[in-house]
C-alpha positions in Angstrom: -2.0 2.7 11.8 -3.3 5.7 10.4 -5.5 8.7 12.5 -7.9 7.7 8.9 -7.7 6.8 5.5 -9.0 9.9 3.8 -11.2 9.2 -0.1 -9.6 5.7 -0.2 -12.1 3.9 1.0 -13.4 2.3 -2.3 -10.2 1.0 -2.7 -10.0 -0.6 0.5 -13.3 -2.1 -0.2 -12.1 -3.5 -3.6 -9.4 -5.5 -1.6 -11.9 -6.8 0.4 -14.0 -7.9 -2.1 -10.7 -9.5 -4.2 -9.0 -11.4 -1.1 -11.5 -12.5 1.1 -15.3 -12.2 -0.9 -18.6 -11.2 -0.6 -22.2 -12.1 -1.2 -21.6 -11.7 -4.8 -18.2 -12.9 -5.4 -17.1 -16.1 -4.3 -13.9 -16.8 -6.4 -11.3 -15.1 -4.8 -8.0 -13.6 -6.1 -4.6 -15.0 -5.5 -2.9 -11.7 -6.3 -3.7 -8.1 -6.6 -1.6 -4.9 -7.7 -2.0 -1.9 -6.1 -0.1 0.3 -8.8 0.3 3.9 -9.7 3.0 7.0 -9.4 5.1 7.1 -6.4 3.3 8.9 -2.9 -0.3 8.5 -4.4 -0.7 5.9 -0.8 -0.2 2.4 -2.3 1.6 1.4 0.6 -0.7 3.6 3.1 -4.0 1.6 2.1 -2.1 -1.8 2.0 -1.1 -1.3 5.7 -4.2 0.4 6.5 -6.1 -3.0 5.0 -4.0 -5.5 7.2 -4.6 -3.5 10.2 -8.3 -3.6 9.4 -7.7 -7.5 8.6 -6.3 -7.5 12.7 -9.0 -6.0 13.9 -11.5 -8.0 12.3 -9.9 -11.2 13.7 -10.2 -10.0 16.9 -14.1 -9.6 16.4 -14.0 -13.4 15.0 -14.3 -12.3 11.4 -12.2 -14.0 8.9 -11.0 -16.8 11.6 -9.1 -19.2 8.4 -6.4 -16.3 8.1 -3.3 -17.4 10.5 -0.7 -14.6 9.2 -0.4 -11.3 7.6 3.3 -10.6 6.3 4.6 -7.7 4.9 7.8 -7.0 3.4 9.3 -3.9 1.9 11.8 -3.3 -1.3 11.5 0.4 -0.9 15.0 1.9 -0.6 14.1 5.8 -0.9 11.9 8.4 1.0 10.8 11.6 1.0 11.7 14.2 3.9 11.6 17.4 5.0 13.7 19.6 6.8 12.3 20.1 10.2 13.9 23.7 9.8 14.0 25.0 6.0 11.0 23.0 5.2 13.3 21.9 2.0 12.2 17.9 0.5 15.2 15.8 -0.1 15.4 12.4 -0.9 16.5 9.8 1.9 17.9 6.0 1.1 17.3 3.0 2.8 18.2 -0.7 3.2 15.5 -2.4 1.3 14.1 -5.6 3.1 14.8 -8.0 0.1 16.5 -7.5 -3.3 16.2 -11.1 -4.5 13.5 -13.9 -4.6 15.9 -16.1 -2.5 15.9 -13.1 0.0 11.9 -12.9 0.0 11.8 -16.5 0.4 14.2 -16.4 3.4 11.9 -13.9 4.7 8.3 -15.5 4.5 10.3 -18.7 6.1 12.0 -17.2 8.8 8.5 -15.7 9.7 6.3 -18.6 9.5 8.9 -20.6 10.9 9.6 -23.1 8.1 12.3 -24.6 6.5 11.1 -24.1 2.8 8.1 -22.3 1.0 6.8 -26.1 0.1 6.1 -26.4 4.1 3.7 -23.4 4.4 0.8 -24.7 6.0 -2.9 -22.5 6.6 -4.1 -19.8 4.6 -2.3 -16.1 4.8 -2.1 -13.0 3.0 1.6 -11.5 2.2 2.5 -8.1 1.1 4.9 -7.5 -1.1 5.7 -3.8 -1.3 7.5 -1.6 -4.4 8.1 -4.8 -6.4 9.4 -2.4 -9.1 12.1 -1.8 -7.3 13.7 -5.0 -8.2 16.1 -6.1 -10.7 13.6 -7.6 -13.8 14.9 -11.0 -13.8 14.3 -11.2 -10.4 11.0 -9.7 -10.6 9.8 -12.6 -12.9 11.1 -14.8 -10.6 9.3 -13.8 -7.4 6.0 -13.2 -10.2 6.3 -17.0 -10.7 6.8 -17.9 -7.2 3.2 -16.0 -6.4 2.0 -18.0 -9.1 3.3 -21.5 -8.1 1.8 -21.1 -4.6 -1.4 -22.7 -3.8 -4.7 -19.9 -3.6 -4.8 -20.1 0.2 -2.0 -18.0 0.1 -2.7 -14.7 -1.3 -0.7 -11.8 -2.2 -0.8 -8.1 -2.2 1.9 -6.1 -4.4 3.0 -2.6 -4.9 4.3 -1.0 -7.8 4.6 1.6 -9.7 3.9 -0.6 -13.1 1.3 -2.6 -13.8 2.6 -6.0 -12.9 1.2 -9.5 -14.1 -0.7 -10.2 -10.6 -4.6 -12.0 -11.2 -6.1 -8.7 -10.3 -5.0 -5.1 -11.0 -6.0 -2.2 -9.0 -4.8 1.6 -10.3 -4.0 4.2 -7.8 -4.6 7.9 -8.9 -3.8 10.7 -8.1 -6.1 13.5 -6.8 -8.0 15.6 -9.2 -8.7 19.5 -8.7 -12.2 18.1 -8.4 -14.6 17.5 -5.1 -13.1 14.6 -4.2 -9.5 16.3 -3.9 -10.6 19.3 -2.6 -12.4 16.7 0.3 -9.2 15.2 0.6 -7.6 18.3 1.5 -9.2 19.6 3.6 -10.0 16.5 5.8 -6.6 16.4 5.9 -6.0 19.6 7.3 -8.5 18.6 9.8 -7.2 15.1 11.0 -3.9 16.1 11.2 -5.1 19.6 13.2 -3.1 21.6 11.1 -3.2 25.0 12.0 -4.0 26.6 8.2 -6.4 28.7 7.3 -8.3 27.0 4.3 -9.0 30.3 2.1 -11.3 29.6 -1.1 -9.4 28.2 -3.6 -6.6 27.2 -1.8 -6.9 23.2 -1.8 -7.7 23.6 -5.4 -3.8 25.0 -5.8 -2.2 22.9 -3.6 -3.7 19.9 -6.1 -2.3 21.6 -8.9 1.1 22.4 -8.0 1.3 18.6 -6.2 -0.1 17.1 -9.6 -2.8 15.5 -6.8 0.1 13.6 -5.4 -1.1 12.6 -1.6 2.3 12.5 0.0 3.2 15.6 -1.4 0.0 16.9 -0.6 0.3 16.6 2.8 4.1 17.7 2.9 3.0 20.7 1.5 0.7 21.0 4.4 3.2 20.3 6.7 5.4 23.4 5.4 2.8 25.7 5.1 1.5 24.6 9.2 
């Protein structure tokens, strides 16, 4: 979980209203994209939603939703050197790399033999989909689509996949909402900096607004 999700909130809200409703919208989506440049938090609010989604369930809200899967492709990272400061790229096994591999996955954790036997109603999160080969991409597109609508879908990408529902990410603007966004993050994460005038506005320039490299810029500077 996260300490708190800082200026994202509207987009938290938008995949509230898309998977599970509201007084206005009754027709809900069987598949939203969260897409945008790498480190703008695609993959922050997703997680940051299903952990929401928990704790609702626990206060008897949304009692139809059995599961809440989430599944990875992501095979790189960013890092720092705890001593040089220095960003590097890290790899990493991706979860799945095929649909039969995804498949295997939502199976194996819903304890069924096939996706066919998937009983209830679920959301599954499917994260850096463009990480995937393209033909296997289309395939696990048209598996989301041959699912019935009790089983809904949230995907990550950097492209602006085929999903019912499409929901851009951007990055921070030198503006008053990314200057708020640096400087409650300076706060939440009690870093020791002092904020001179001016200074958030820089950090969003030379980051391009990107959040994760935003807050690794923090981290050096701390």
């Amino acid at each position: 979980t996260h300490k708190s999700l800082i200026c994202r909130e509207s987009v938290i809200d938008n995949l509230y209203e898309a998977l599970l409703g509201s007084e206005i919208r009754q027709r809900l989506a069987g598949s939203v994209v969260l897409y945008g440049y790498g480190g703008v938090g695609k993959t922050a609010i997703t997680t940051e939603f299903l952990y929401r989604l928990i704790r609702d369930r626990k206060d008897n809200k949304y009692v139809d939703i059995e599961y809440l899967l989430f599944f990875s492709s992501k095979d790189e990272y960013l890092r720092s050197n705890n001593t040089s400061g220095e960003l590097y790229i890290d790899s990493a096994k991706p979860e799945f790399s095929t649909l039969e591999e995804l498949q295997s996955l939502i199976c194996g954790s819903l304890k069924v033999d096939s996706p066919q036997q998937i009983q209830g109603r679920g959301i599954i999160a499917i994260d850096n989909i463009e990480n995937i080969d393209p033909s296997e991409k289309d395939k696990i597109i048209n598996f989301i689509k041959s699912l019935p609508r009790n089983i809904q879908f949230i995907v990550t990408s950097r492209n602006e996949e085929p999903c019912e529902e499409k929901i851009h990410i951007e990055e921070f603007k030198n503006d008053e909402t990314g200057v708020n966004f640096v400087e409650q993050m300076v706060e939440s994460e009690g870093f020791d900096i002092n904020m001179k005038p001016g200074m958030a506005g820089q950090i969003l320039d030379v980051s391009k607004g990107n959040a994760l490299i935003i807050i690794q810029i923090l981290n050096i500077v701390d």
